[in-house]
N, CA, C and O atoms as a Tinker XYZ file with bonds, in Angstrom:
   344  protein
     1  N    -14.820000   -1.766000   -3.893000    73     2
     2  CA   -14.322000   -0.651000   -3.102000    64     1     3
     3  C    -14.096000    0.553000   -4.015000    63     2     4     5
     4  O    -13.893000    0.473000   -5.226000    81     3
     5  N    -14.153000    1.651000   -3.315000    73     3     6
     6  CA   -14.293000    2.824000   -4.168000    64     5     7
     7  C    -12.972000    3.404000   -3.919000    63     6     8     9
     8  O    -12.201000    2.549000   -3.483000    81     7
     9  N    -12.402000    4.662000   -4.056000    73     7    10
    10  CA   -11.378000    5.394000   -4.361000    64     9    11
    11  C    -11.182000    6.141000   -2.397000    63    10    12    13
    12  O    -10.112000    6.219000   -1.793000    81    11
    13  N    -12.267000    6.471000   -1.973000    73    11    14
    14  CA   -12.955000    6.783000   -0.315000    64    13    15
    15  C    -11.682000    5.727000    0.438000    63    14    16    17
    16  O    -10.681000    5.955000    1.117000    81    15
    17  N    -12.582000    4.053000   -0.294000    73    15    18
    18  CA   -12.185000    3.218000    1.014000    64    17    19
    19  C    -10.900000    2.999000    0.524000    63    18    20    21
    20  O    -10.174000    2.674000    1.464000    81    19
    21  N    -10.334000    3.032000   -0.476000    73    19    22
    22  CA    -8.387000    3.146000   -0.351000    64    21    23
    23  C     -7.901000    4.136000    0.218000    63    22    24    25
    24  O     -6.863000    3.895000    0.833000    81    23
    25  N     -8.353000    5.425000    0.252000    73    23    26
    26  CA    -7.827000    6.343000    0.870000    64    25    27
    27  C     -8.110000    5.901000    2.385000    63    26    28    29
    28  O     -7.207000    5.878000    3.221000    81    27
    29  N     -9.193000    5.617000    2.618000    73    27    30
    30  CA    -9.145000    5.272000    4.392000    64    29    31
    31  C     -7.633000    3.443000    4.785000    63    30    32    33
    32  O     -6.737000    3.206000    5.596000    81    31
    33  N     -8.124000    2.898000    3.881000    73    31    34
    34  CA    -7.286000    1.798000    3.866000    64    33    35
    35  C     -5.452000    2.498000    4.126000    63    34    36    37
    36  O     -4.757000    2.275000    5.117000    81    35
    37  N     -5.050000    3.360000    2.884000    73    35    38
    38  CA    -4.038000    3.970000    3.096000    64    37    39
    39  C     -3.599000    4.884000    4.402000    63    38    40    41
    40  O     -2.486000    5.297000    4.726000    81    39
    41  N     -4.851000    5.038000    5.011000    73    39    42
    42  CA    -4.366000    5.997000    6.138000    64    41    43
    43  C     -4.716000    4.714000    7.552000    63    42    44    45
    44  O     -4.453000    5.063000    8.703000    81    43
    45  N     -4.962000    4.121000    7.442000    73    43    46
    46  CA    -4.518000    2.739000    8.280000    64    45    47
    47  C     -3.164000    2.086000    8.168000    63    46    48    49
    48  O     -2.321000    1.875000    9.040000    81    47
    49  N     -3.168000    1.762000    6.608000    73    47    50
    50  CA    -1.673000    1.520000    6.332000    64    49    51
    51  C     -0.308000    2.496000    7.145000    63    50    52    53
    52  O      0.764000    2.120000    7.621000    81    51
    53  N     -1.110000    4.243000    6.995000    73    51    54
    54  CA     0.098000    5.295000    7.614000    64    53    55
    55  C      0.269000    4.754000    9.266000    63    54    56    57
    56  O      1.273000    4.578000    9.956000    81    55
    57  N     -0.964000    4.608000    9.500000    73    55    58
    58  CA    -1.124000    4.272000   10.993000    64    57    59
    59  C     -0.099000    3.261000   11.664000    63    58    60    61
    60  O      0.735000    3.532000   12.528000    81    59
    61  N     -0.359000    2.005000   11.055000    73    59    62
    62  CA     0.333000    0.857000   11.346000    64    61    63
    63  C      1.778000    1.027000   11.356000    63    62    64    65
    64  O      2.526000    0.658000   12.262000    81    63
    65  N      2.057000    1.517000   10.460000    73    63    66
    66  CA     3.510000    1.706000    9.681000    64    65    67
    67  C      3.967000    2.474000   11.357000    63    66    68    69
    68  O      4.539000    1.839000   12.243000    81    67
    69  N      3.577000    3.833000   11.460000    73    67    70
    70  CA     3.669000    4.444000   13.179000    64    69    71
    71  C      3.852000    3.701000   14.034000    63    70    72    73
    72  O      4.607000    4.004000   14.957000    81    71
    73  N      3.242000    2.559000   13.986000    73    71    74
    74  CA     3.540000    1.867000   15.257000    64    73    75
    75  C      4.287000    0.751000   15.229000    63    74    76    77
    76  O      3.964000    0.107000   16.227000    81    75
    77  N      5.236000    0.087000   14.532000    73    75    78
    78  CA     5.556000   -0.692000   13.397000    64    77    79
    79  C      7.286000   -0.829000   14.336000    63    78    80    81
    80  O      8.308000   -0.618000   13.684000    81    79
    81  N      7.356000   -1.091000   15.433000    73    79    82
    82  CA     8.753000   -1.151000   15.807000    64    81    83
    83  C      9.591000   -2.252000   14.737000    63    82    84    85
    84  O      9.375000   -3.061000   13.835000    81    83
    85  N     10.534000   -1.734000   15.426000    73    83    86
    86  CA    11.961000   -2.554000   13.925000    64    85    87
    87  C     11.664000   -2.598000   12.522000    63    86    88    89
    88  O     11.882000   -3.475000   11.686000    81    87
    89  N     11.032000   -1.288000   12.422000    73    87    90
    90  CA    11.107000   -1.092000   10.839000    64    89    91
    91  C     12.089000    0.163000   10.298000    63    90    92    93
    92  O     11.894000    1.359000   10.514000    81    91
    93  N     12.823000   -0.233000    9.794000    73    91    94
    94  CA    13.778000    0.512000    9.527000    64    93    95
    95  C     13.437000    1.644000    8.417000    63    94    96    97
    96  O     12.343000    1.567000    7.859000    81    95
    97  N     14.307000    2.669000    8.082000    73    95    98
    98  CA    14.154000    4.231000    8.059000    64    97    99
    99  C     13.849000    3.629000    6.199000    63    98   100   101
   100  O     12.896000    4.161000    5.630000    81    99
   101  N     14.432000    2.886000    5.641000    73    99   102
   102  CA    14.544000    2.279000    4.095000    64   101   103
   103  C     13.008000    1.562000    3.928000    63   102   104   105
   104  O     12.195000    1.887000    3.063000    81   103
   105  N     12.816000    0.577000    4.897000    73   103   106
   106  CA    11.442000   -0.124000    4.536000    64   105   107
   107  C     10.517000    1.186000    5.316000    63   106   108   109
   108  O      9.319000    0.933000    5.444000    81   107
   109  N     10.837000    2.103000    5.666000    73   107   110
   110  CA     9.699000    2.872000    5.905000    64   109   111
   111  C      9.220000    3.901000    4.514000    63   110   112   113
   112  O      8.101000    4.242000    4.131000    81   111
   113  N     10.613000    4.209000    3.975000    73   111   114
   114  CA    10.807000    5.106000    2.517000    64   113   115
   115  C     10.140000    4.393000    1.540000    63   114   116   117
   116  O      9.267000    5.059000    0.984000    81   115
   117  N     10.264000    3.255000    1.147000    73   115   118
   118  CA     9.712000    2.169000    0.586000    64   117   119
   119  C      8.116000    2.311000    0.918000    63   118   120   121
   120  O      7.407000    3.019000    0.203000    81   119
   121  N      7.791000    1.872000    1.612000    73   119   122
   122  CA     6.235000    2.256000    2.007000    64   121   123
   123  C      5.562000    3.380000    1.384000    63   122   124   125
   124  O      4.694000    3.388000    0.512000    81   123
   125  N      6.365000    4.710000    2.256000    73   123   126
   126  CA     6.287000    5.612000    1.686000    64   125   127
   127  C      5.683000    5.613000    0.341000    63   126   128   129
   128  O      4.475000    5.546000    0.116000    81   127
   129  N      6.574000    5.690000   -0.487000    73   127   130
   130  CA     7.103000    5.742000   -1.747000    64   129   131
   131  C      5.832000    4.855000   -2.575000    63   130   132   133
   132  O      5.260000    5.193000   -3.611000    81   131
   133  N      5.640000    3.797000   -1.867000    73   131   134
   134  CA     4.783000    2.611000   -2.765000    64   133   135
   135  C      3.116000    3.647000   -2.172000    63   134   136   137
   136  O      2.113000    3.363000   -2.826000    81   135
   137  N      2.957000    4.539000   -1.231000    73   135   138
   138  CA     1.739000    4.786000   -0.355000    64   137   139
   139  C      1.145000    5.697000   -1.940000    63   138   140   141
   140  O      0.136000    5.600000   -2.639000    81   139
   141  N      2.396000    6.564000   -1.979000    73   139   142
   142  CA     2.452000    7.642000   -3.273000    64   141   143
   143  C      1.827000    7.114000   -4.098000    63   142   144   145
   144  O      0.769000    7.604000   -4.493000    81   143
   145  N      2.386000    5.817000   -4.641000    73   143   146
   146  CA     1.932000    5.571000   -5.885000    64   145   147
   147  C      0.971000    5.770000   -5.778000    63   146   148   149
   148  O      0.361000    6.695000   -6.315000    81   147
   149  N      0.439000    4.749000   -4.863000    73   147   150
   150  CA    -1.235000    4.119000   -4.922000    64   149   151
   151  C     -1.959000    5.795000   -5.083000    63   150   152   153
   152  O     -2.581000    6.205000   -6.064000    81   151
   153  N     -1.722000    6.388000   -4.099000    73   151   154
   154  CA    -2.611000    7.725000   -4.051000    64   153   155
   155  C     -2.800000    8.248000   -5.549000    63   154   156   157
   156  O     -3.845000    8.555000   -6.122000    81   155
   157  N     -1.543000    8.260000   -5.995000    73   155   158
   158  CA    -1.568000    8.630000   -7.748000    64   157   159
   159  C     -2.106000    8.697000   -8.350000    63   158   160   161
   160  O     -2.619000    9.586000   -9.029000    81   159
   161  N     -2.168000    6.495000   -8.133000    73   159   162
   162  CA    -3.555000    5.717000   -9.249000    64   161   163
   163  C     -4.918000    5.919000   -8.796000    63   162   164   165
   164  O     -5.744000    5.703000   -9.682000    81   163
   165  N     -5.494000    6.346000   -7.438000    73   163   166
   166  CA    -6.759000    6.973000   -7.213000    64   165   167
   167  C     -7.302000    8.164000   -7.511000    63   166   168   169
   168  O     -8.477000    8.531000   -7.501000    81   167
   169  N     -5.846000    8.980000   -7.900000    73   167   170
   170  CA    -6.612000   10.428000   -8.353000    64   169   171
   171  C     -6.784000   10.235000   -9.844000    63   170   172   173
   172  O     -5.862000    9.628000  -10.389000    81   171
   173  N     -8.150000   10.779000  -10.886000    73   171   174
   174  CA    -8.452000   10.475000  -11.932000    64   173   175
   175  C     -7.460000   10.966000  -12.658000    63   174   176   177
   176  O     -7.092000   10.350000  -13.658000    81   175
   177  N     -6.765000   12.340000  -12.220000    73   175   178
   178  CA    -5.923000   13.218000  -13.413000    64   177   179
   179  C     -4.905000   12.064000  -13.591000    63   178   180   181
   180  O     -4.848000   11.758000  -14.783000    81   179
   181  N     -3.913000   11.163000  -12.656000    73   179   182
   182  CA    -2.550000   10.677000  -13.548000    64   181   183
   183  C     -2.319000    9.544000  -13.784000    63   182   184   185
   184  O     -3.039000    8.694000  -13.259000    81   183
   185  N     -1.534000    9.252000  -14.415000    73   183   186
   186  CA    -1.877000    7.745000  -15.409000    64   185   187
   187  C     -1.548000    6.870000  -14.716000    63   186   188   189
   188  O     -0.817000    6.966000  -13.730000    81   187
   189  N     -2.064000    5.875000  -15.159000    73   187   190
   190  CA    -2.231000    4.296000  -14.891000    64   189   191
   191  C     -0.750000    3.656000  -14.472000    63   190   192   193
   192  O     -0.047000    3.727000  -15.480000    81   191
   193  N     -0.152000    3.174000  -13.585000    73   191   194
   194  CA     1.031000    2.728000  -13.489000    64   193   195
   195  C      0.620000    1.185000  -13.465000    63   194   196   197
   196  O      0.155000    0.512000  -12.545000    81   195
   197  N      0.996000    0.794000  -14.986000    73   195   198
   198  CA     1.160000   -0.931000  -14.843000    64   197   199
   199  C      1.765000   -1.884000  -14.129000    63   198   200   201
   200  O      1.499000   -3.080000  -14.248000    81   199
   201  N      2.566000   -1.441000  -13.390000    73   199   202
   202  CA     3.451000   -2.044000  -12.227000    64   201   203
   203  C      2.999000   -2.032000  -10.786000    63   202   204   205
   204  O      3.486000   -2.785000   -9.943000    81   203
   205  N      1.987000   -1.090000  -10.515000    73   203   206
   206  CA     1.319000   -0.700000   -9.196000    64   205   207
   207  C      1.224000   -2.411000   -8.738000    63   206   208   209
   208  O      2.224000   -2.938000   -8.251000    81   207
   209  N      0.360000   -2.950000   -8.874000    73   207   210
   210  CA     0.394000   -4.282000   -8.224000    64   209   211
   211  C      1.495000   -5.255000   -8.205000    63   210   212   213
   212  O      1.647000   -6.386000   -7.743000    81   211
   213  N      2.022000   -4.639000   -8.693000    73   211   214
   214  CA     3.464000   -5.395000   -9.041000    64   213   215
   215  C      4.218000   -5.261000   -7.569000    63   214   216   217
   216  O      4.680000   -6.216000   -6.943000    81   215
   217  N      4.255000   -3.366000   -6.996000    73   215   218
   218  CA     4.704000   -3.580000   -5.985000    64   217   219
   219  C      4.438000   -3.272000   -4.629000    63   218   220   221
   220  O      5.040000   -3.001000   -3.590000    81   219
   221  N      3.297000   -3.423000   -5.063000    73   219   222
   222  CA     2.132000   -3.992000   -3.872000    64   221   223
   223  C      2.688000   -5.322000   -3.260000    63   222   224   225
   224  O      3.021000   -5.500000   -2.088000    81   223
   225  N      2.736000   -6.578000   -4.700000    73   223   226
   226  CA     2.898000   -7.745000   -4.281000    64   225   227
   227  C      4.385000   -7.883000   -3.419000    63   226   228   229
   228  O      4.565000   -8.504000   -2.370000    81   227
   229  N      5.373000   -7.106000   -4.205000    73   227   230
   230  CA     6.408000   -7.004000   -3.818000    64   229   231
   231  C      6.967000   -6.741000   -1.981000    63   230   232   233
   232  O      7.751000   -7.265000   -1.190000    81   231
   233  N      5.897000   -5.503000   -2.013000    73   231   234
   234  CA     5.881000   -4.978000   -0.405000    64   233   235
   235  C      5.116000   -6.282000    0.457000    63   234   236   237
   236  O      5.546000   -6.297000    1.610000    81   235
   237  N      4.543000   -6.898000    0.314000    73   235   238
   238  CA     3.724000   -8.053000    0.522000    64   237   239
   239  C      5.018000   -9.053000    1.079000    63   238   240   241
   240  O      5.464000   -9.122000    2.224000    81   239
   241  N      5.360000   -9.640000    0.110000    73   239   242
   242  CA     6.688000  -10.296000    0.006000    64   241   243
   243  C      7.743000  -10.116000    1.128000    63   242   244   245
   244  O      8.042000  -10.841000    2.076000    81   243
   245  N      8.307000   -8.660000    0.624000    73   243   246
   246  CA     9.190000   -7.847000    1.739000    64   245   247
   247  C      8.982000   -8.443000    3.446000    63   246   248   249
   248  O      9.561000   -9.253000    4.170000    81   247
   249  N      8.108000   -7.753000    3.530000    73   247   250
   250  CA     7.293000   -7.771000    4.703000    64   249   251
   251  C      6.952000   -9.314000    5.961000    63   250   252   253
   252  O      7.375000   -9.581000    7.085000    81   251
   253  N      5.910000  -10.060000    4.918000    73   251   254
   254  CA     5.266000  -10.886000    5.465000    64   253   255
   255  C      4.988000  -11.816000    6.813000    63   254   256   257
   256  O      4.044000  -12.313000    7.426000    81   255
   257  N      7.149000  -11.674000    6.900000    73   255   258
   258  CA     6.850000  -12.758000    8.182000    64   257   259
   259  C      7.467000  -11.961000    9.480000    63   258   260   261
   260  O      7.609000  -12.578000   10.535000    81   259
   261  N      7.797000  -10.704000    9.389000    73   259   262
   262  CA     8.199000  -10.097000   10.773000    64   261   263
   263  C      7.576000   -8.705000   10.891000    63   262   264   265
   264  O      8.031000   -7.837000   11.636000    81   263
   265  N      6.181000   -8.502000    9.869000    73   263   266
   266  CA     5.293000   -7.509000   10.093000    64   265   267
   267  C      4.044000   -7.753000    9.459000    63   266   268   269
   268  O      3.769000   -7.378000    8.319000    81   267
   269  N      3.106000   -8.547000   10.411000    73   267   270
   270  CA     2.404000   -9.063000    9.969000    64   269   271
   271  C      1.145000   -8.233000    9.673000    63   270   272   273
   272  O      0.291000   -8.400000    8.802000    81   271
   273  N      1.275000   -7.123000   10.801000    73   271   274
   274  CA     0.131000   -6.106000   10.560000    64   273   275
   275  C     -0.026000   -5.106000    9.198000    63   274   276   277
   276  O     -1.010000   -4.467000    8.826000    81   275
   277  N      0.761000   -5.173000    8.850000    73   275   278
   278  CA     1.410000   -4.227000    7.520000    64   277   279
   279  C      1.172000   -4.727000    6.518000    63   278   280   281
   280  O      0.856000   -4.121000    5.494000    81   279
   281  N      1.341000   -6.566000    6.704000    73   279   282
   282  CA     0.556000   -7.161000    5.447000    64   281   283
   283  C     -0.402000   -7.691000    4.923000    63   282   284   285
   284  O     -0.686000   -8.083000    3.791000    81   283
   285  N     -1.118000   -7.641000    6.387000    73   283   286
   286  CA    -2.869000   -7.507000    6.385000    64   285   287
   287  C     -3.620000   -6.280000    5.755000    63   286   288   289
   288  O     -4.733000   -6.320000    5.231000    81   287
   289  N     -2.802000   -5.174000    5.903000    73   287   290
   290  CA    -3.443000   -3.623000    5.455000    64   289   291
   291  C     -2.866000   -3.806000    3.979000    63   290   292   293
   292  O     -3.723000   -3.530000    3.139000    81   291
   293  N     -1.625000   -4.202000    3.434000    73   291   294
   294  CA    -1.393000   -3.762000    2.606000    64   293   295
   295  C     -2.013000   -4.657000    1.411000    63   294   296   297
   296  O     -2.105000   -4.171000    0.284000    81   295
   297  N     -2.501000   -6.180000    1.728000    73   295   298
   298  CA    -3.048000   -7.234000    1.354000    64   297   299
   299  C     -4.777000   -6.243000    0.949000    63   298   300   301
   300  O     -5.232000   -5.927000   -0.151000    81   299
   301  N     -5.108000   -6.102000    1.767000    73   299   302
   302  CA    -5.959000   -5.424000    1.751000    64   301   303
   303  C     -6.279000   -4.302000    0.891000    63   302   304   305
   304  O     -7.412000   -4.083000    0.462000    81   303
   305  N     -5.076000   -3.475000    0.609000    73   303   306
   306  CA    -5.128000   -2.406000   -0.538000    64   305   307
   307  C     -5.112000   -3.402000   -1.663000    63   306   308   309
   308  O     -6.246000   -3.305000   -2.132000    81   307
   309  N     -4.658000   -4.031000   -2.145000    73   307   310
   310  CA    -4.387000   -5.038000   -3.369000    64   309   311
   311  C     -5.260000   -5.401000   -3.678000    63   310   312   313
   312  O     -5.543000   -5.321000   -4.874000    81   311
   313  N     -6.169000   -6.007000   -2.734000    73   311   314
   314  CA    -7.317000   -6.309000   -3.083000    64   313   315
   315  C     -8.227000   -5.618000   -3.712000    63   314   316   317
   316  O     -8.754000   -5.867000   -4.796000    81   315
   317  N     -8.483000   -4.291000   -2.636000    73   315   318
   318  CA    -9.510000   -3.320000   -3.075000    64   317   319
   319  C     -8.806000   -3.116000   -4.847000    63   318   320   321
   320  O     -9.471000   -3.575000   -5.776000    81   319
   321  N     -7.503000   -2.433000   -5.124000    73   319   322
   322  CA    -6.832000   -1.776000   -6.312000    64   321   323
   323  C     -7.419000   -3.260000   -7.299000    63   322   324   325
   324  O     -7.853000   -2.925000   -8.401000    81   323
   325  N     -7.454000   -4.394000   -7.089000    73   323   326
   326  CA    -8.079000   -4.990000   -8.142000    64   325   327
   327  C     -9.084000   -4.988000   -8.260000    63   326   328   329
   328  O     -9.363000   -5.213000   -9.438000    81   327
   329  N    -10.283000   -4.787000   -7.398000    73   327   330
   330  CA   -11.373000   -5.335000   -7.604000    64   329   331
   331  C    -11.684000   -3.718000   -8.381000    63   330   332   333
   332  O    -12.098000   -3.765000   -9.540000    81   331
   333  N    -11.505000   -2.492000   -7.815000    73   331   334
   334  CA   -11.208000   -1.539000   -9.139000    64   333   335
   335  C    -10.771000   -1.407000  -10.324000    63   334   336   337
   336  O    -10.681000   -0.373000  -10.987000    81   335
   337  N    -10.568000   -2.192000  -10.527000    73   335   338
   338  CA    -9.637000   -3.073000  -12.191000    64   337   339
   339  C     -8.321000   -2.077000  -12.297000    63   338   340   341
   340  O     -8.135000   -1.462000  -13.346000    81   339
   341  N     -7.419000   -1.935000  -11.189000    73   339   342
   342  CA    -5.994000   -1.541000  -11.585000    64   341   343
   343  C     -5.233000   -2.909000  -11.461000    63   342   344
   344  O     -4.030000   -2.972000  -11.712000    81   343
């Protein structure tokens, strides 16, 4: 996957998150916040964050068993961000 299909992946991720009842205003900031990173590590200018998958896995975790759609997309970014070697 290229830098294209995370950005489309991430704007699925925004999507879901929208429709995402009982997610509270903190796990939405969180998202947020983790969406940033990723965008970060796709633009060439800023550096490498060694932790990025770290809380990917983390949001993964968070998540898993009372938003399941969120951790299909976000499973999904993880994937792509490795097979890019981040």
């Amino acid at each position: 996957m290229n830098d294209e299909d995370v950005t489309e992946l991430l704007d699925e991720l925004r999507a879901t998150i929208a429709q995402s009842e009982g997610l509270g205003d903190d796990d939405r900031d969180r998202l947020a916040t983790l969406i940033g990173r990723i965008e970060s590590e796709v633009d060439e200018d800023e550096d490498d964050d060694p932790n990025l998958l770290d809380h990917v896995s983390d949001a993964i975790g968070r998540f898993e068993t009372e938003h399941v759609d969120l951790v299909a997309t976000i499973n999904r970014i993880a994937n792509a961000l490795s097979a890019g070697g981040i």
